[in-house]
C-alpha positions in Angstrom: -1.7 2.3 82.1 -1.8 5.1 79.9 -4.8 6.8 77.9 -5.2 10.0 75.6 -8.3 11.7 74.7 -8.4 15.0 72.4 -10.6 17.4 73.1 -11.4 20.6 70.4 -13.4 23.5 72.3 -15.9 25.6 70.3 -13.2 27.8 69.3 -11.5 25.3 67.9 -8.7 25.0 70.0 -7.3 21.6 70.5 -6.6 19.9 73.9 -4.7 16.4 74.6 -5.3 15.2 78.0 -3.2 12.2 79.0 -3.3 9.8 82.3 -0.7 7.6 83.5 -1.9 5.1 86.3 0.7 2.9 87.8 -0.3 -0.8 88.0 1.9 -1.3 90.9 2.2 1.9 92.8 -1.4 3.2 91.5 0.4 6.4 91.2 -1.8 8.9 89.1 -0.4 12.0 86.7 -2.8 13.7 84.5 -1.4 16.2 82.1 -3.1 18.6 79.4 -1.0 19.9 76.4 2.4 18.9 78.1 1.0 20.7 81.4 1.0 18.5 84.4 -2.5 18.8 85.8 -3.1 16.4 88.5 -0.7 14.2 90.7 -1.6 11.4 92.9 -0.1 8.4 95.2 -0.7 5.7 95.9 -4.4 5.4 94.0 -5.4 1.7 94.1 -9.3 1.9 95.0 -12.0 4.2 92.6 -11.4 7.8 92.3 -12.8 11.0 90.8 -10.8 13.9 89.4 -12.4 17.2 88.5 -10.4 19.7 86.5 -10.5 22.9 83.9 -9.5 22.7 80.1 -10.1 26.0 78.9 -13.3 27.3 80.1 -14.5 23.5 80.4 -15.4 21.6 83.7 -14.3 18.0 83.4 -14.5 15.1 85.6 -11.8 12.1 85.5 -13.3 8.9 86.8 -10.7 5.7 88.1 -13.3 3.1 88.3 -12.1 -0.4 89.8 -12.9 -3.2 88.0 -14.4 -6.5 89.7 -10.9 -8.2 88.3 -8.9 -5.5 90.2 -7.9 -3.2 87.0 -9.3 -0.2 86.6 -11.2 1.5 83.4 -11.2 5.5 83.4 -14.1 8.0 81.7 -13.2 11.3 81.1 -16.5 13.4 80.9 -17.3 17.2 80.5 -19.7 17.9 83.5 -22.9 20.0 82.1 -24.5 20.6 85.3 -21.7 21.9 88.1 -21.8 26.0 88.4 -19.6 27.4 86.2 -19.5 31.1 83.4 -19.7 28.7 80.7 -22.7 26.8 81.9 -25.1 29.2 83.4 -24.2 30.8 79.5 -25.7 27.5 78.4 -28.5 27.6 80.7 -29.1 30.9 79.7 -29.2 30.3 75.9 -31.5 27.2 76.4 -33.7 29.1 78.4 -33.9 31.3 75.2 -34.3 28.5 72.6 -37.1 27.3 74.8 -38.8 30.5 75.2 -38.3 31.2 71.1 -39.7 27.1 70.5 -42.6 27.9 72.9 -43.8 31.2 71.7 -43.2 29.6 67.9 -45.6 27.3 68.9 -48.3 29.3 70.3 -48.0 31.5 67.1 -48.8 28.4 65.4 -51.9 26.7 66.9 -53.4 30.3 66.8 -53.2 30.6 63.0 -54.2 27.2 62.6 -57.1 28.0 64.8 -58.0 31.7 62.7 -57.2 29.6 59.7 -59.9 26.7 60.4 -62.2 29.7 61.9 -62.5 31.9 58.9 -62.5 29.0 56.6 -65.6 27.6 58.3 -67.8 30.9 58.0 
């Protein structure tokens, strides 16, 4: 079996990330841009793969089907330690700071607007 996915980071640089999966000897080769990234025998039960593409952590998954073949997922993992997530954590901590204090700002002059227009 053979898949591709593309993947374009923010910077707009473009990744192809291929797997070949053997039927028979369920031997495993991922590559990235031509670059052999992963290689594995004799892979006939599920499997998880977890790799770099660029500053990105992503996760390969060989899931076994109830048939016997297998379908695979290829998924950029948000949550795992890494520079370019604690950045995002970071940066969402700041939106939700900015969205909260936004929102504070606004009930108050709502509230001095209703207050003064009462008097």
């Amino acid at each position: 079996m053979q898949y591709t996915w593309t993947y374009t980071d923010p910077l707009n640089t473009i990744y192809n990330i291929g797997l070949y999966h053997g039927h028979d000897t369920g031997h495993v080769m991922v590559y990235c841009n031509g670059s052999i990234v992963i290689i594995d025998f004799n892979i006939l039960e599920q499997k998880k793969y977890s790799f770099y593409v660029g500053e990105e952590f992503f996760e390969l998954f060989l899931n076994k089907n109830e048939d016997g073949s297998f379908s695979y997922e290829l998924k950029i993992n948000n949550t795992v330690n890494t520079p370019l997530n604690k950045l995002r954590n970071a940066e969402q901590k700041n939106y939700n700071t900015l969205a909260l204090v936004l929102g504070i700002a606004f009930v108050v002059i709502i509230g001095i607007t209703i207050y003064f227009s009462v008097k």
